[in-house]
C-alpha positions in Angstrom: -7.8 -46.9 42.6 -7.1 -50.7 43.3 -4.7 -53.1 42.9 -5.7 -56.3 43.4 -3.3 -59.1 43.0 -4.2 -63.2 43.4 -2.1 -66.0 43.5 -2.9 -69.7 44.1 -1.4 -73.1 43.5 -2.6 -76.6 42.8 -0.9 -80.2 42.6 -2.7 -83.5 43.0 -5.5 -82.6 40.4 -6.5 -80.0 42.3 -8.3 -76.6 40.7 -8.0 -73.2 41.5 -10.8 -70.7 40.5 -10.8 -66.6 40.7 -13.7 -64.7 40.5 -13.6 -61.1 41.2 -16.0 -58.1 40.2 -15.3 -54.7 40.0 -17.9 -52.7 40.1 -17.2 -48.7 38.6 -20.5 -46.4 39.5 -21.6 -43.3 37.7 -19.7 -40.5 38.9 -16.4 -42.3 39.8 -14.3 -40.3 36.9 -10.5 -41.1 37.0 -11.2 -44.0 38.6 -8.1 -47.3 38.1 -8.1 -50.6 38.6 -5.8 -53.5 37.9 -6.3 -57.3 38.7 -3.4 -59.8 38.1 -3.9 -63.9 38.4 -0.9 -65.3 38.9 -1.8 -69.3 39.2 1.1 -72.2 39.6 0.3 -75.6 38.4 2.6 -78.2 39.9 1.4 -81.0 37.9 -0.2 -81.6 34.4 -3.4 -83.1 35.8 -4.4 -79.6 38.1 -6.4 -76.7 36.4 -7.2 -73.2 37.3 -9.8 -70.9 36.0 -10.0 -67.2 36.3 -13.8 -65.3 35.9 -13.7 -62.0 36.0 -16.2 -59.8 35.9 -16.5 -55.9 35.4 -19.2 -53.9 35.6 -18.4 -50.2 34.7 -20.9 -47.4 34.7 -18.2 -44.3 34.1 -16.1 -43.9 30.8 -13.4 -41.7 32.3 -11.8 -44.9 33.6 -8.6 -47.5 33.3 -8.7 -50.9 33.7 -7.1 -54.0 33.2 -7.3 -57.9 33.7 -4.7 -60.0 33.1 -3.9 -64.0 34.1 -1.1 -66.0 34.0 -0.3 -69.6 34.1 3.0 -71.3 35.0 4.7 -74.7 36.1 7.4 -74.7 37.9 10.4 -73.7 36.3 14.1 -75.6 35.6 15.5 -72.8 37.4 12.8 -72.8 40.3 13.5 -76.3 40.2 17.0 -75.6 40.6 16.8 -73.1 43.4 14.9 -75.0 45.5 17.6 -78.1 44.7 20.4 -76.1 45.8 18.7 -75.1 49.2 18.9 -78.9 50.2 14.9 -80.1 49.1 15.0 -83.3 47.1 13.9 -83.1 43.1 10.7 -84.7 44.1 9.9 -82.6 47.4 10.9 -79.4 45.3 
């Protein structure tokens, strides 16, 4: 089995990409896997794409993909605040 997890951030315009294959061979019954993209975007002109790709050769398997996208939150925003950073800096 295999758990893989991927996080990444961008500001400034910048863009984050994932791509990731899983490859399953004949044989491999019972086999799991999970992937999770977790990407921050600090600012509304930065992007972040996520490709995966699975290539399974078995059906006695689990998988799963999933992908999230997230700004920073009033109560990240908050927290950081409250340890002394500056509304900008945080």
């Amino acid at each position: 089995s295999s758990n893989i997890v991927s996080k990444s951030v961008a500001r400034g315009g910048g863009r984050t990409s994932y791509r990731g294959l899983i490859e399953v061979g004949e044989g491999a019954q019972g086999a799991k896997s999970n992937v999770l993209c977790d990407a921050l975007l600090v600012d509304t002109i930065s992007r972040s794409d996520t490709y995966p790709y699975v290539d399974v050769r078995e059906d006695d398997v689990s998988m799963g993909h999933e992908a999230t996208v997230s700004k920073v939150s009033d109560d990240q925003l908050f927290y950081l605040m409250s340890r002394g950073l500056t509304e900008f800096e945080a």
